[in-house]
C-alpha positions, 0 to 999 in steps of 0.5 A: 500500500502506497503512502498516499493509499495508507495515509487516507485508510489507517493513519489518523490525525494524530499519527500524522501529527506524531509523524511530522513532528518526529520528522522535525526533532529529527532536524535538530536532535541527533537522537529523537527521544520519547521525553523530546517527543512528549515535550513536543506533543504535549503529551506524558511520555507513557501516551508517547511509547503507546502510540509509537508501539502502534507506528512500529506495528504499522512500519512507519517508525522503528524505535531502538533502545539508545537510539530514539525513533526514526522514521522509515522511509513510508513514515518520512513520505507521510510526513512531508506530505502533511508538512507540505499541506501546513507550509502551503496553507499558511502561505495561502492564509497569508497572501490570498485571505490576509492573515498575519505570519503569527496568525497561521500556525494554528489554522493549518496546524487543522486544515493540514488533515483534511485537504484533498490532493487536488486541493492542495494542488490548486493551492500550489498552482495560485501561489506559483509553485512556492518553495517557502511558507510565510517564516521562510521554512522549505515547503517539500516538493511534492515528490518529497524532497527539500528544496534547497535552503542554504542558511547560517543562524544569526547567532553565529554572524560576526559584525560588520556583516550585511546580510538578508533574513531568509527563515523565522523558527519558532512559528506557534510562538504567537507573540514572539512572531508579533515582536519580531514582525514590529522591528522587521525582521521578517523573511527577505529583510536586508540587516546589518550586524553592528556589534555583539556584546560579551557573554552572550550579551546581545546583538546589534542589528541595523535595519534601513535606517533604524538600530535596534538590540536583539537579544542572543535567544532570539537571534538563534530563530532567525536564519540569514544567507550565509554571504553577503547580499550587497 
């Protein structure tokens, strides 16, 4: 059975949102756990190994002591697929309804279930084939890869740097975007990096004609082409 095929006969919507996320840690974390997953979800670690007991059985998942959870390549597809859905309907949310960048997480975070692929196609073909969502996260193709996206953390650019914000992590957290949004640091805006202060102290950012301090955790969200684009 196809993944298309057992995603609409077996897979429920929490499956899939387990899957997805387990795709995510893997991102950041070399050992996807079930203590990572149930921070993620929300959820007590007990409720985690139940329902990845149900993905191992359905082979979408192997999970080995040690070595956390991957995905098995059935598993990844089904992730991308309604990782694919999120990232196109909150672009759409933006640029065809209105909607904020802090705004959308939550409504595709729903409508990401539910979608046809036909659906999803006429979304894809309005919007002119994106390849990023409204923070900058890589929208998968729909054969399931990645697009290419080559970036460097704001954290680790030394001053004097003039560079442009490609990608805003961090897109559930509503008044994080809401702030960023308000000094314009958004995908696509040119900044300079002015100085950083000792200790982790934080950075100094120069946009247009405007200073403006940003602190060190924050810089760590926000991702810039790593050359400069004068």
């Amino acid at each position: 059975m196809s993944a298309p095929e057992l995603r609409s006969a077996r897979v429920t919507h929490a499956m899939e949102d387990y899957l997805k996320g387990i795709y995510e840690l893997g991102l950041d974390h070399q050992h996807v756990t079930t203590s990572l997953i149930a921070e993620r979800m929300s959820v007590k670690p007990a409720s985690v190994s139940g329902m990845l007991r149900v993905l191992a059985d359905m082979h979408l998942v192997s999970h080995m002591p040690y070595y956390g959870v991957t995905l098995t390549a059935t598993g990844q597809q089904i992730a991308l697929e309604v990782l694919r859905h999120h990232r196109l309907i909150e672009l759409y949310l933006v640029e065809a309804l209105g909607f904020k960048w802090d705004e959308v997480h939550d409504e595709a975070d729903r409508l990401e279930h539910v979608i046809s692929e036909k659906f999803e196609a006429r979304i894809a073909d309005l919007l002119g084939h994106p390849t990023t969502d409204p923070h900058g996260a890589p929208i998968p193709a729909i054969d399931g890869t990645i697009p290419p996206h080559a970036s460097t953390c704001l954290a680790d650019i030394v001053p004097g740097t003039y560079t442009r914000i490609t990608r805003v992590r961090g897109d559930k957290d509503t008044d994080r975007l809401q702030y960023l949004a308000s000094l314009g640091l958004i995908p696509g805006t040119d900044i300079t990096v002015c100085s950083i202060a000792p200790f982790d102290g934080p950075m100094t950012l120069q946009i247009g004609t405007q200073t403006v301090p940003l602190d060190r955790r924050l810089a760590r969200l926000i991702y810039v082409t790593n050359n400069d684009v004068q």
